[in-house]
N, C-alpha and C positions, 0 to 999 in steps of 0.2 A: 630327498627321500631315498631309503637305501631301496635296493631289488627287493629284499623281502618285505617292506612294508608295502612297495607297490603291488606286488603279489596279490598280498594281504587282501588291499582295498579293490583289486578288481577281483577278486574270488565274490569279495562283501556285495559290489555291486551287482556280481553275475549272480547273486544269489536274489537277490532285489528283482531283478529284469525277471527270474522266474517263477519269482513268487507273485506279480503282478499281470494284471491280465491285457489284454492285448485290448485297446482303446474300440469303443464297439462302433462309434464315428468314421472311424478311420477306416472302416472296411470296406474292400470293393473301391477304396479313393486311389488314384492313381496320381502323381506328377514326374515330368520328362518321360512317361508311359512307363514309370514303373509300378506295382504295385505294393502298399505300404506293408500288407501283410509280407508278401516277401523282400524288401526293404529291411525291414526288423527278422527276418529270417538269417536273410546272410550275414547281414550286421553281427547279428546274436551268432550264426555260428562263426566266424572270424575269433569273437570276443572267446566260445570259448576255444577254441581252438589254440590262441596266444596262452592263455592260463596254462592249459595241460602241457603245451610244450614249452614252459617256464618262461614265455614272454618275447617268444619268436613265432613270427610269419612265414608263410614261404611266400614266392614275388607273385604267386597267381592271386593268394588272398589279401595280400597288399595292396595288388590293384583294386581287387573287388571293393576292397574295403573304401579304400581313396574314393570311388566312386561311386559308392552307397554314400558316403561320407557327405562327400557334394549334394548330391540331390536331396538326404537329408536337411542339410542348411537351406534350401532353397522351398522344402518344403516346412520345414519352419517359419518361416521367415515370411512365408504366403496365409496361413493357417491366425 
């Protein structure tokens, strides 16, 4: 997939994540003591973050992200 089709399809997706509403389950849940609503907060801002600056992170939201990332998977995976 070229850069601009990736673009593309995360623009499409981050328009997805905002037009959809935040899981009413999920509120107030916590796993590794974080909570989901801010979980999907930073996630969401990283994602857009990378979009507007054409698909670069800086190393602070890379970390965050790697470790949003994680604990996502784990709480997945438990749900």
């Amino acid at each position: 997939m070229i850069r601009s089709e990736l673009m593309q399809k995360a623009a499409h997706l981050w328009q997805e994540h905002l037009d959809a509403e935040f899981p009413a389950n999920l509120r107030g849940v916590e796993f590794e003591d974080i909570d989901m609503v801010l979980l999907d907060a930073d996630t969401a801002g990283c994602a857009y973050t990378w979009i507007n600056n054409g698909g670069a992170l800086d190393p602070e939201r890379r970390g965050l992200l790697r470790d949003r990332v994680t604990v996502g998977v784990y709480a997945a995976s438990t749900v």
